[in-house]
C-alpha positions in Angstrom: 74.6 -76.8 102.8 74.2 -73.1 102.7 72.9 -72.7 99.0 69.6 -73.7 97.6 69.8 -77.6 97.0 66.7 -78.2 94.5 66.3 -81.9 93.6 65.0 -82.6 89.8 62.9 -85.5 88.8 64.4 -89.0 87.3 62.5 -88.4 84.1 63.2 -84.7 83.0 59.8 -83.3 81.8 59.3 -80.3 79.8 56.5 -78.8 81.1 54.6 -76.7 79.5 54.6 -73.0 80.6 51.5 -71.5 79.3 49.9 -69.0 81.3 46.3 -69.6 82.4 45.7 -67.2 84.7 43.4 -67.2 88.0 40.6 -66.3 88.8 39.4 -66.5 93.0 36.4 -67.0 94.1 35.4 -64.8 96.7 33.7 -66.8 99.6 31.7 -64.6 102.8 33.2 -66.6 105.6 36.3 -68.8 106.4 33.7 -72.1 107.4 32.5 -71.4 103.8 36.1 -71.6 102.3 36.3 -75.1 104.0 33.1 -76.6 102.8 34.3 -75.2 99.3 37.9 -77.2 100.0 35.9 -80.3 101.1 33.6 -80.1 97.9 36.9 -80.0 95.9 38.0 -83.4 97.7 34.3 -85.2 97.2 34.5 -84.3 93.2 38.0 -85.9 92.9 36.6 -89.0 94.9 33.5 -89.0 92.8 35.8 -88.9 89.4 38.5 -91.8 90.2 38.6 -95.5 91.8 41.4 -96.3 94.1 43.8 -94.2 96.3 43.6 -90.3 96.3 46.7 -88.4 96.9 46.6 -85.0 98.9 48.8 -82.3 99.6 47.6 -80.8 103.1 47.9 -77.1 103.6 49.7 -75.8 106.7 48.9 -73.0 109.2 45.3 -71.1 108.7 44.8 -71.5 105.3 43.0 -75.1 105.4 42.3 -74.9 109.4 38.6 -75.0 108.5 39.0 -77.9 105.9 40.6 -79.8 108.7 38.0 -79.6 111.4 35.4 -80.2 108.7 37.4 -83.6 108.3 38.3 -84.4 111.6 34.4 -84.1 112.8 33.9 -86.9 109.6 36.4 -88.7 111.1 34.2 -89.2 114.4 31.3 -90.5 112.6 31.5 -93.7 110.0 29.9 -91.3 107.3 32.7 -91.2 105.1 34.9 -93.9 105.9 35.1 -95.4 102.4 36.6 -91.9 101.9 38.7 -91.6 104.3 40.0 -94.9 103.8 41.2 -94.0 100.3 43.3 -91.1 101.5 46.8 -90.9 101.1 47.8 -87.7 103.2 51.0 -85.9 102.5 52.7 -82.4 104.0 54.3 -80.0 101.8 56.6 -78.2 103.4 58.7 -78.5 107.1 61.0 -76.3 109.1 64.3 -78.8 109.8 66.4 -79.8 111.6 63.2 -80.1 113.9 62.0 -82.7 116.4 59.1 -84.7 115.1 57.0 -83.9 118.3 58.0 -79.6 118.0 54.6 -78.1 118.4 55.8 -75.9 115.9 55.9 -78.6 113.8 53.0 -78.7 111.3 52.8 -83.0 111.9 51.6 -81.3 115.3 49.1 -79.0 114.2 47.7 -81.5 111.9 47.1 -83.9 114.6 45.2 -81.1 117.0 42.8 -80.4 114.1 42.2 -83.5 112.8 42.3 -85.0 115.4 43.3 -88.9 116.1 40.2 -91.0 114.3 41.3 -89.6 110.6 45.1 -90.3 111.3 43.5 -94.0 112.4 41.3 -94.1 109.3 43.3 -93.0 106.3 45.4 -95.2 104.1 48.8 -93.6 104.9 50.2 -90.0 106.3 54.0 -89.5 104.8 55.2 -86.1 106.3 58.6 -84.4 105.5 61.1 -86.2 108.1 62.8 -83.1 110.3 64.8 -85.1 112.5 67.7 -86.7 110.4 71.1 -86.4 109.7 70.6 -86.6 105.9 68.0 -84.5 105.0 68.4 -84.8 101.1 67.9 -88.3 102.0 65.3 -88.4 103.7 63.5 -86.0 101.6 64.3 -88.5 98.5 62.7 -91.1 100.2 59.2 -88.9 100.2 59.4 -88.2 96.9 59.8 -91.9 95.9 56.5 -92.8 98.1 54.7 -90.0 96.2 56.2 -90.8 92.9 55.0 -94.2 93.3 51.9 -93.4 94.6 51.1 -91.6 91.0 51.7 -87.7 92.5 49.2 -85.6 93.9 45.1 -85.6 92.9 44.6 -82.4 95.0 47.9 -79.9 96.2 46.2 -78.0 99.0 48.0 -74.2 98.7 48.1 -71.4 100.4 49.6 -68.1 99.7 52.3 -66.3 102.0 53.1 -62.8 101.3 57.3 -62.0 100.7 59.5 -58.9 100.5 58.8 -56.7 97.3 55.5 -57.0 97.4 56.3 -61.1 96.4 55.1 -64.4 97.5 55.6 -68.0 98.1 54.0 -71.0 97.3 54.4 -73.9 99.7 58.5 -72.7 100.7 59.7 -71.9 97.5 61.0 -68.7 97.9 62.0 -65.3 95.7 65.2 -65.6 94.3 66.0 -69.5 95.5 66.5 -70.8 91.8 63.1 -73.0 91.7 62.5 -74.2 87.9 60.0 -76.0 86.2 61.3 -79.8 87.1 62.2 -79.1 90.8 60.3 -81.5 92.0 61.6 -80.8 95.8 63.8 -78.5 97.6 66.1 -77.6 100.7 66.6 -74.1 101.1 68.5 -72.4 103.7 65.9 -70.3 106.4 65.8 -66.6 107.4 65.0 -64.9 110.5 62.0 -63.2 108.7 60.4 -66.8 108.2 61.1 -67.9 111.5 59.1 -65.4 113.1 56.4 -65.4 110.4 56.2 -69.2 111.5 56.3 -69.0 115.4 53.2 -66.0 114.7 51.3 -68.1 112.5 51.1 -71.2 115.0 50.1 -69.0 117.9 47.7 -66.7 116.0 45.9 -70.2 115.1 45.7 -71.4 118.6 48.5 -73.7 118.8 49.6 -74.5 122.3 53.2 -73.7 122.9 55.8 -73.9 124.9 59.5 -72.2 124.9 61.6 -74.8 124.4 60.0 -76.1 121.4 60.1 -72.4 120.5 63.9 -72.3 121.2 64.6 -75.5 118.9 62.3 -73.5 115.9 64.1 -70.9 116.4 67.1 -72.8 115.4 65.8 -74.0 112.6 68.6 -73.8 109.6 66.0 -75.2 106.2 62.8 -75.3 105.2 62.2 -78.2 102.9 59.3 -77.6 100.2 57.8 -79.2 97.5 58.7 -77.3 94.0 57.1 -76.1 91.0 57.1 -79.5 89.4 55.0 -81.4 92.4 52.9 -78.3 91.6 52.4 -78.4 87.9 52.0 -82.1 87.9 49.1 -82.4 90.6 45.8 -83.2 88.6 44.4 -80.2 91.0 45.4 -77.2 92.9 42.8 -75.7 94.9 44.4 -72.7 97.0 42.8 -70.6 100.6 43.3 -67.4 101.5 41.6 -66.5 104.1 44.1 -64.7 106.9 44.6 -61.2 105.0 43.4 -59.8 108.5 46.4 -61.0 109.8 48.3 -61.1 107.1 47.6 -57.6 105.5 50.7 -57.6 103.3 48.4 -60.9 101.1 45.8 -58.2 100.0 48.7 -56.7 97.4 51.1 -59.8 97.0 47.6 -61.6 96.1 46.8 -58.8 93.6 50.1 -58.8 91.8 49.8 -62.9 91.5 46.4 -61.6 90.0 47.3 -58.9 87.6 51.2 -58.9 87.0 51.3 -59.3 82.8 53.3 -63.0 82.4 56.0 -62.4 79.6 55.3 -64.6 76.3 59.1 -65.1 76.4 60.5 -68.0 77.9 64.0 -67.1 79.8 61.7 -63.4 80.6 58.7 -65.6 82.3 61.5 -67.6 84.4 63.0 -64.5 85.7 59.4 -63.3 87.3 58.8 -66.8 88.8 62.0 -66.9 90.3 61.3 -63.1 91.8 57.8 -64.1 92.7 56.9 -67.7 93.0 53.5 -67.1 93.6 52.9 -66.8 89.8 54.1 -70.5 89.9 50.4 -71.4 90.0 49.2 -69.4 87.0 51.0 -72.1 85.2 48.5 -75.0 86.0 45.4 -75.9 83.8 42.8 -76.8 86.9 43.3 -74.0 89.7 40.7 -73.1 92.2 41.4 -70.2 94.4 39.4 -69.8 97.1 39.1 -66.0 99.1 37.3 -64.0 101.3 36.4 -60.2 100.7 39.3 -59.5 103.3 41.3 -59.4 100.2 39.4 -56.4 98.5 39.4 -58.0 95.2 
C-alpha cells in the first residue's frame, strides 16, 4: 500500500461546495482558547438530548481544552456531561503500538487524565496495531456512522510545504475529495519529525525506543473532508504559531486565498491546500491568539 487509499462513504453524498469563509477569533491567552473550546462543548450539550459525538484534537492545539476537562473529571460537576460523551481521535501514526507515547491515545490519557476515560460513554481511537489497517479503520467509521457522525470535530491547523496546510492528516496533493470519509496515506520523514517535536515541545515523556518504533511509522490514518463537512460543528485552535512560525502565513492564505466559483478549479486548490477544506462548512469557529499577527 504505497498510494493514497481514501475510503468513500456507503451512501455517496454530494456535498455542497459553497464557500463560507472564516473568520478567527483572536483570543489573549492559550487558557482563554480552552475555556472558548469548552464553551463550544456546553452549547452543543445545551442544544441536544442524548449522546454527543466529538472529534478530540491532537498535540497543542486543544492541550488546554483537555486539562480544563480532566480537572471536571475530578469533581462530580459535570458528570451528566461527561457521561454523554462519545470521544473519538482523528488521526494516528501506524503501524504503531497502542501504548507508543508517541501515540496520541497516550497523550490523551496524560491530560485528561484517568477519571474522564472512566466517566464518558465510550473512547473509539484509530487502531495502530493491526495487520489490516483498512479494516480496522472500517470498523471506526461504522461506530461513528452509527453513532450519527460528529456534533463537534475539534481541528487544528498544521502548516505544509508551499506555504500549505493540513487538516487533521489529509495532506497536499493526496487526492482527498468531498466524500472521503477516511483515509490511509503513506508518511514522510518531514511528518515524522514534525510529530516526534510536537509531543516533546508539549511535555510528553519519552523514551527512545518508542521513538525508534515512530520513527518507523509507514501511514498516517486521518479522517477526510467528508467526516469534516458533515460534523454539525467544527470549532478549530491555533494557538502554537510560536513554535510553529510557518502557521502565521499557511493561516493567512486559508484566510485570504480567493476560492474559485468553478467546480473542477476549487478541487484543484483543496487538493494543493487542504486547509481550505474548512472554508467549506456552514458552522466554523476558529479560535487564535495574536501570535498569528492577524
Amino acid at each position: 500500500m504505497n498510494q493514497n487509499n481514501w475510503l468513500s462513504q456507503s451512501s455517496e453524498q454530494d456535498f455542497d461546495l459553497t464557500d463560507h469563509g472564516i473568520t478567527p477569533t483572536v483570543l489573549p491567552s492559550e487558557a482563554d482558547v480552552g475555556k472558548a473550546m469548552l464553551n463550544e462543548l456546553y452549547e452543543t450539550a445545551a442544544a441536544k438530548d442524548g449522546d454527543i459525538n466529538i472529534a478530540l484534537l491532537g498535540g497543542r492545539g486543544a492541550q488546554e481544552l483537555h486539562r480544563l476537562l480532566g480537572e471536571l473529571a475530578k469533581t462530580s460537576e459535570k458528570d451528566e456531561l461527561l457521561g454523554r460523551l462519545n470521544v473519538f481521535t482523528q488521526d494516528a501514526l501506524a503501524p504503531m503500538g497502542m501504548s507508543n507515547c508517541f501515540s496520541f491515545v497516550r497523550d490523551f490519557e496524560r491530560i485528561l487524565g484517568p477519571d474522564f476515560f472512566k466517566k464518558i460513554k465510550s473512547f473509539t481511537p484509530m487502531q495502530t496495531d493491526t495487520a489490516d489497517l483498512e479494516a480496522g479503520l472500517n470498523a471506526y467509521l461504522d461506530k461513528l456512522e452509527s453513532l450519527g457522525g460528529l456534533d463537534i470535530f475539534f481541528i487544528g491547523h498544521g502548516p505544509e510545504e508551499n506555504q500549505a496546510s493540513h487538516l487533521a492528516y489529509i495532506k497536499p496533493f493526496s487526492g482527498a475529495q468531498s466524500n472521503h470519509v477516511a483515509g490511509i496515506i503513506p508518511i514522510s520523514s518531514s511528518i515524522l519529525e514534525h510529530h516526534i517535536s510536537k509531543f516533546k515541545a508539549g511535555g510528553s515523556a519519552v523514551n527512545e525506543q518508542d521513538e525508534a518504533e515512530c520513527r518507523s511509522a509507514q501511514y498516517i490514518l486521518t479522517l477526510g473532508p467528508a467526516a469534516i463537512l458533515q460534523a454539525k460543528k467544527v470549532v478549530q485552535s491555533v494557538v502554537d504559531a510560536e513554535t510553529a512560525p510557518a502557521k502565521v502565513q499557511t493561516y493567512a492564505n486559508v484566510l485570504n486565498t480567493r476560492l474559485s466559483t468553478d467546480r473542477e478549479e476549487l478541487l484543484e486548490q483543496l487538493n494543493a491546500n487542504p486547509g481550505l477544506w474548512i472554508r467549506l462548512h456552514t458552522n466554523t469557529k476558529s479560535f487564535v491568539l495574536p501570535n498569528l499577527g492577524l
